[in-house]
N, C-alpha and C positions, 0 to 999 in steps of 0.2 A: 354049566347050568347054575352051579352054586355061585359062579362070579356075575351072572348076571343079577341074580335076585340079589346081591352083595349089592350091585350097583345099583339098582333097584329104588334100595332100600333107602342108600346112601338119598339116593335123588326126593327121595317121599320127607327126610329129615330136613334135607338142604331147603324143600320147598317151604315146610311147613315154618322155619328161621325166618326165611325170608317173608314169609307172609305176617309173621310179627313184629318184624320190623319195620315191615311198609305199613301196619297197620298203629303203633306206636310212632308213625309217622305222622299220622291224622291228626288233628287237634281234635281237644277234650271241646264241649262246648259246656255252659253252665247259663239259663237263658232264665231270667228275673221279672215276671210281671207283678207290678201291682194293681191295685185296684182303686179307681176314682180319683187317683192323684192326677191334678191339674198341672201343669207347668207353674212354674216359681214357688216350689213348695219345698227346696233345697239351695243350701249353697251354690252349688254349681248352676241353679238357673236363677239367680238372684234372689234368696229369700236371706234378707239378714238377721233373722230372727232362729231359725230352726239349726240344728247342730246335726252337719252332715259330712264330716269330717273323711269318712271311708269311701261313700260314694262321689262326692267334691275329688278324689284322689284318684278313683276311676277314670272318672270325668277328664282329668288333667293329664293320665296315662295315655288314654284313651283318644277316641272321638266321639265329640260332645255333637249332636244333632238340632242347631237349633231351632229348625221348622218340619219337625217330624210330627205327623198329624193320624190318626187313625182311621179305619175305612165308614166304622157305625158308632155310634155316639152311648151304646149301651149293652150293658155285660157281655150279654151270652151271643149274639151274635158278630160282635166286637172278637171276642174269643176263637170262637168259629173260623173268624177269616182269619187270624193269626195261622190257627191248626194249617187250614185249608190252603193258605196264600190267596185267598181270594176276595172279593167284593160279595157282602152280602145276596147283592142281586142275583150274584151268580149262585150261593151256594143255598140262599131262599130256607135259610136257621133264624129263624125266630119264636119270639116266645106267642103272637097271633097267631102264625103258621101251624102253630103245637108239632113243627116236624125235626124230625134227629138228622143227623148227618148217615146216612148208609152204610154199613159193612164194607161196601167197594169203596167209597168216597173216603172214610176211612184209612186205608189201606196206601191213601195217598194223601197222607194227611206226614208232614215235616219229621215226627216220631217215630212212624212205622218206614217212614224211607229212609233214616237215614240205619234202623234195626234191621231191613233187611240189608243194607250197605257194610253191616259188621259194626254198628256201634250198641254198645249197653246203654240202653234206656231208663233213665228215672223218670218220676213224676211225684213233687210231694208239693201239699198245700190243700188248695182250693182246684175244683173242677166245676165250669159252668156251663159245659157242654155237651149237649145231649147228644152220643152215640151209640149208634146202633138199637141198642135197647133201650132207648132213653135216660142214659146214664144214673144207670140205678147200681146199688153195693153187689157189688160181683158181675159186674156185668162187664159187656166187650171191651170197656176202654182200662179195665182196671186188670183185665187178663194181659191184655194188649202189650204190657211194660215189664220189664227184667223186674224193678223196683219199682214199688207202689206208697205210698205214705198221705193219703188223700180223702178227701170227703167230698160228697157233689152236692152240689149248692153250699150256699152259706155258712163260713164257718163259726162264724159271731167269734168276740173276743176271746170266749172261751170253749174250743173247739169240743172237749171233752160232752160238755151240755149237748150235743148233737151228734157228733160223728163217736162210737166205740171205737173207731181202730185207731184212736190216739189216746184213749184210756191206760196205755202202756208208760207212755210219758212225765218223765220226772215232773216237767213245766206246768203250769195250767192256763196261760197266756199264749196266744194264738202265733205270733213272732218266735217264739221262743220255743214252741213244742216242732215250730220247722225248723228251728236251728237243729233238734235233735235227731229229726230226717236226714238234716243234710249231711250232718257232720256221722252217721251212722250209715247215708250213701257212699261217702268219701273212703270211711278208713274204720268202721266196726270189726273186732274180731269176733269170731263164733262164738264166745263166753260172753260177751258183752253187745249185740245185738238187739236191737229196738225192738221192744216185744209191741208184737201187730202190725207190723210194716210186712207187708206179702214182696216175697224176693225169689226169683226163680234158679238162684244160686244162691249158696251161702255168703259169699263173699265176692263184692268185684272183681270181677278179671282184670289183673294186673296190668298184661300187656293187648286188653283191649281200648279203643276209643271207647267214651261215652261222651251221651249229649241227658242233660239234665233241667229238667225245664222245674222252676221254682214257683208258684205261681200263690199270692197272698189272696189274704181277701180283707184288706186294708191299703190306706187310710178308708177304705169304703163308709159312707153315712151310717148304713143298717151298724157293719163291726164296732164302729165306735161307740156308738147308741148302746150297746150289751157292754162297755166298758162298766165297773160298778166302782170300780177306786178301794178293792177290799186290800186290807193289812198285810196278805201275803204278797199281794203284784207289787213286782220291782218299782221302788219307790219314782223308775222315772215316769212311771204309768199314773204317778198321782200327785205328783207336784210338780216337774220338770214343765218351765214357762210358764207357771202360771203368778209368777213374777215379774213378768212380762207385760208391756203395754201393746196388748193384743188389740191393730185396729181393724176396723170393718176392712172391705174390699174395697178397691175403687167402683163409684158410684155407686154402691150398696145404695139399697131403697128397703128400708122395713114393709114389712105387707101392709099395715094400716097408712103407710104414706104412699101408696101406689093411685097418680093421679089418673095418668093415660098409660096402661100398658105396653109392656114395652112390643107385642104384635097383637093384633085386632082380637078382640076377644073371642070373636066365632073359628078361629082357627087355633087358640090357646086359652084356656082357660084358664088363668090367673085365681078363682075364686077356687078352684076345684084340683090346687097344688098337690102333691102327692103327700099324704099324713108323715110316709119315712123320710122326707127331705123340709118338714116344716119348722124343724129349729133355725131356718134361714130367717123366719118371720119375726124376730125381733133380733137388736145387738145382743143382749145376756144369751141367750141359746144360741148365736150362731157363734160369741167370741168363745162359749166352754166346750164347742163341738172343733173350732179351728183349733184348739188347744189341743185337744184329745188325738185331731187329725197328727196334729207338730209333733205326738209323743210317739204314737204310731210311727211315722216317718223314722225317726229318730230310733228306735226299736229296730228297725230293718237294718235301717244302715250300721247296726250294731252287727248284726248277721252277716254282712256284707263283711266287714271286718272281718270277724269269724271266719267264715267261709274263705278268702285268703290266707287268714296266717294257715287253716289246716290246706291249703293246698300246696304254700310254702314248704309246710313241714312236712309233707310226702313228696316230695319231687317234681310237684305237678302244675307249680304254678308258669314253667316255661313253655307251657302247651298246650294254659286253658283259656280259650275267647272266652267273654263274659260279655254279656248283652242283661242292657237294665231298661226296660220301659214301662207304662202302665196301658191299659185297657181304655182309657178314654178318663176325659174330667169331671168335673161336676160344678154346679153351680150354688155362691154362695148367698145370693141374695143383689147380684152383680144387677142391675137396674130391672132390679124386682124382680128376677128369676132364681127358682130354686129347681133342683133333681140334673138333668143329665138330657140326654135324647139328641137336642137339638144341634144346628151345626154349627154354632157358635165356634170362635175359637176355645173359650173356658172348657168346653167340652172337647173338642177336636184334637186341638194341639196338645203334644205331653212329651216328657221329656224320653232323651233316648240316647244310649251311651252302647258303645261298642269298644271292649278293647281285645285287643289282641296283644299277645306279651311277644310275637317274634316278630314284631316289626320295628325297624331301626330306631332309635330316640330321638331323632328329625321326623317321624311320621309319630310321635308322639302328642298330645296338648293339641290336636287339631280342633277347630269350632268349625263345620259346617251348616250352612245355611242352604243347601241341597232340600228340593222339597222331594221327603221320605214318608213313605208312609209301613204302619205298623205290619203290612201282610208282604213286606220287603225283608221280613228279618227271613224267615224260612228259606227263602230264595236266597238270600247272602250267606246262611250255613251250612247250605249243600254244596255253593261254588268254594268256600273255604274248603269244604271236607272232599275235594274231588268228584263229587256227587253230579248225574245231570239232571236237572229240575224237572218234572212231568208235565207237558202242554196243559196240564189242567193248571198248575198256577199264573196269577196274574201278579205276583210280587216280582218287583225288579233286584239284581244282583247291587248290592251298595260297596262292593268290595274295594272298588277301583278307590272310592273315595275315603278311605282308609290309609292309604299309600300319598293320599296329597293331589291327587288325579280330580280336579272338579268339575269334571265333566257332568253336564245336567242329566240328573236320573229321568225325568219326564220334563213336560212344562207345566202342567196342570195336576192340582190336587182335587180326586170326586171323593165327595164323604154324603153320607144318605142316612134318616131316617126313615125305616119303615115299623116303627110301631107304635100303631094308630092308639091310643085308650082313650077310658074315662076321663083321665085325668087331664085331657089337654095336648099332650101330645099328638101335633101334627107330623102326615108324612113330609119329609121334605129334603131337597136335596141341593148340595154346592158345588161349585166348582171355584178354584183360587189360586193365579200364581202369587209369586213376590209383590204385587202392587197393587193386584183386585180381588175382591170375593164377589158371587153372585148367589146367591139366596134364592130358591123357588119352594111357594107353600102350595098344598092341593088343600082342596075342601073336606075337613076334618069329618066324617061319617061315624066314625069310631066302633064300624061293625055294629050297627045298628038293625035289628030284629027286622026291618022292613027292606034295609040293603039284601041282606042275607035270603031272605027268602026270595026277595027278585032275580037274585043269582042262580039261586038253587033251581027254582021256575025256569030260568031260561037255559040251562045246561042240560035239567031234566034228571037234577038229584034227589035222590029222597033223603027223609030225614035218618041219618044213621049215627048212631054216636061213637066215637072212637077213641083213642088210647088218650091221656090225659085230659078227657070232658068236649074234643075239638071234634068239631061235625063237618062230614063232606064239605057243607055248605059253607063256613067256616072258611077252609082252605081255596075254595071255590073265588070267597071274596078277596081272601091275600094274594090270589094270583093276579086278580083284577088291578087290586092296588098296586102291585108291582109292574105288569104292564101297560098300566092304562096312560102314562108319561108317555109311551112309545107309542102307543095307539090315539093321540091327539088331545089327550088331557091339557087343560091349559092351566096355569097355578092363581091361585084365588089372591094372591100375594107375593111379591117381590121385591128383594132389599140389594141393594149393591152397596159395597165399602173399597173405598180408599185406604186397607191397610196400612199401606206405608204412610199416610197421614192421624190415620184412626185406626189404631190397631184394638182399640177398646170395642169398634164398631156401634161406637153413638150417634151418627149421622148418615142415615140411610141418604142415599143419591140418586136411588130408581126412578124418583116423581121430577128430577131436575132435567130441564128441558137441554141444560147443556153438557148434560151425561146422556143422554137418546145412545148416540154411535156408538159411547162404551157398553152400555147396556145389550144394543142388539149383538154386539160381539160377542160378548159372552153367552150371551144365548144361544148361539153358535155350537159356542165352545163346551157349555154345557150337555146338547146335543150327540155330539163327539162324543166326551170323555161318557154320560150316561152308557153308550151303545160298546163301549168298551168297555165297563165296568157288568154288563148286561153279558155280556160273552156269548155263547152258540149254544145249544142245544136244552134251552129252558121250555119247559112242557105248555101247551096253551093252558092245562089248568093242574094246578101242582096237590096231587093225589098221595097220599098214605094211610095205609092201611095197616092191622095189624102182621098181616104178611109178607108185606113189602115195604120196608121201612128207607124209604127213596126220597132225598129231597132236592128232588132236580137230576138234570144230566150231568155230567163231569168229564 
């Protein structure tokens, strides 16, 4: 009796070795978004102006993604499908909608699966997505994490002016108070501990995997606008470039030289720009806002630094992927657009680095030109981490292409706005390989007092008001907007480009009679990729309540 429980015993030790081992098997992940930054806004994607020395070195370690494009053209939903791996459509997160991500939906969001998989979970920065509760302070998504370090919504330059749980923070500069997260995720001892950071251990588990998602809320318009240029901020925040012969963008248009907008004005409203993106409207405010953006940039990739030598200096740098991209771009005044939304490239496309430190130095400095999109990173960190992905994601595995494998991830890029406002913002949606875009706009409504109550009439809602000011009827009309493409909607407007000749997309070819046959293809193709970005189990009309905080099937 006694020699069995000996063996027993033996065997409960032997197992529990071996489970730390397989487990310090896993790679760490460390996963970097930014916010509004546009492609060519660093060295490594052509910017010879900006000093980006740390991530350029990523970049060159790494693989460099050069047609990596995102699913929605604006924060929070943008965010959403990252969490989610999905296509707005599918997961129906918007800020119209007024609805959160669900508890269940949740649960199968890239964080919580890879924490129930046995990795320690961070989260420090910015949060723009409403979960469960509507991501409010203490609520489900902030429980949700080992390590917490975070604010939801906005953190403006100086995060302390709005979020408390960073009032602990030596810094007062928004870069820099996340340096203190991370480097206090990494390698804090109990005497020296980030006061205010919620940690559900005292200290990392040594011989656990973790996955750490960073997430800023810069170069963002709003963040840099709260820049003040005071005495204390690191000097690069107040003079860094501005010695510099900062030019406009190509084809920049000041708003008083806008002759013919750049799409029909009953579907954008050019006169009715959003006030937080109107430094575009002249050269002086948009070359001291590009400025501000280069410092920013330049700030991170100082972290990025950081954030290596300490993983160097704890043993960790041969076992951590590092994934860099941002949220979607924004526009600087680019033939007379300014904010974000639309499916332009300036918006779409953004840059995006993967490296991995155990792969040979031949599968190093790769540049693919793979068309990737942003809600493919989750899906690539679960097949790194042994993980199987949950049928609810629609992000593909980018691993192969890492190894040197260029096998094509899809052949079509769908990227979609759906949110309609005041300000011009039409719905609209594209589709693009390597050599064409195609562009579809619907008839801008903009949630209009007389839509909504037709809706409401016809479903047989009454007027109820619900959690963030949004009304039945309200949601009634976002599902309309969402499905009325698939239910025979036709678009009030249509652009086709010739990327590989016009990557600027100055020369629409929709009206050209000897573009017809590439036109109706891609309509086609559109067709397709909408109904697979659309997925299964979306409601005829998308209801939340305060009871059931549901947005959509999954």
């Amino acid at each position: 009796m006694l020699r069995r429980n000996y063996l027993t015993f033996s065997l409960l030790i032997l197992s529990s070795v071996c489970s730390k081992i397989l487990a310090q098997e896993k790679p760490n992940f460390v996963f970097i978004l930014t916010d509004d930054q546009t492609y060519g806004m660093m060295g490594c994607d052509g910017n010879r102006i900006t000093q980006t020395p740390n991530i350029d070195r990523l970049a060159s370690e790494g693989v460099f993604f050069t047609n990596a494009h995102i699913t929605s053209g604006i924060c929070t939903p943008s965010r959403v499908s990252i969490l989610l791996s999905q296509y707005e459509r599918k997961h129906q997160v918007n800020f119209n909608s007024g609805t959160s991500v669900s508890a269940e939906a949740w649960e199968l969001s890239y964080p919580m699966i890879m924490k129930k998989s046995g990795y320690y979970t961070g989260w420090i920065g910015k949060n723009h997505a409403p979960i469960g509760d509507g991501g409010y302070e203490g609520g489900l998504m902030d429980r949700s994490f080992d390590y917490w370090y975070a604010g939801h919504g906005h953190l403006g330059f100086y995060p302390k002016d709005r979020h408390k749980i960073f009032n602990g923070a030596k810094a007062n500069t928004q870069v820099e108070i996340i340096n203190e997260g991370v480097m206090d995720f990494l390698g804090g001892s109990n005497e020296e501990r980030l006061e205010g950071a919620l940690q559900f251990l005292d200290d990392r588990p040594k011989d656990q995997p973790f996955v750490l998602s960073i997430c800023f809320n810069l170069p963002h318009g709003a963040g840099t606008s709260s820049m003040k240029l005071k005495p204390e901020d690191d000097a690069m925040y107040r003079t860094l470039y501005r010695d510099k012969d900062i030019q406009m963008p190509p084809n920049y248009i000041a708003k008083k030289d806008i002759k013919t907008p750049k799409l029909p004005k009953d579907i954008h409203r050019v006169s009715d720009r959003q006030e937080s993106y109107s430094y575009s409207n002249t050269p002086e405010d948009n070359k001291e806002r590009i400025i501000r953006e280069y410092q920013a940039i330049t700030g991170i990739d100082r972290l990025v630094g950081n954030l290596r030598k300490n993983l160097e200096m704890q043993g960790l740098d041969k076992n951590t992927v590092i994934i860099f991209t941002s949220d979607h771009g924004l526009f600087h005044g680019e033939q007379g657009l300014g904010g974000k939304a639309l499916c332009y490239e300036t918006v779409t496309h953004v840059p995006m680095i993967i490296y991995d430190p155990s792969l040979p130095s031949e599968q190093r400095g790769l540049r693919s030109d793979a068309l990737v999109q942003s809600i493919d990173i989750p899906a690539t960190m679960l097949a790194m981490a042994g993980i199987k992905k949950p049928e609810a994601f629609q992000g593909k595995d980018l691993s192969h292409l890492l190894k040197g494998d260029d096998r094509e991830v899809r052949p079509y890029i769908f990227t979609e706005n759906l949110w309609s406002t005041q300000f011009g913002n039409p719905r609209c949606e594209a589709v693009q390989d390597k050599e064409w875009k195609y562009i579809r706009y619907y008839k801008n409504e903009t949630f209009s007092a007389a839509k909504k109550l037709a809706v409401a009439k016809q479903f047989g809602i009454k007027e109820n008001k619900l959690l963030y000011g949004v009304h039945d009827h309200d949601l009634a009309v976002y599902q309309d907007f969402v499905e009325a493409p698939l239910n025979g909607e036709s678009p009030v407007y249509e652009e086709l480009y010739h990327l590989a000749s016009d990557p600027a997309e100055l020369n629409n070819l929709a009206f050209e009679e000897s573009k017809k046959e590439k036109l109706d293809q891609m309509r086609k193709v559109w067709k397709s990729e909408i109904l697979n970005a659309r997925g299964t189990g979306v409601p005829k009309i998308l209801r939340y309540t305060l009871e059931s905080h549901n947005a959509g099937s999954y």
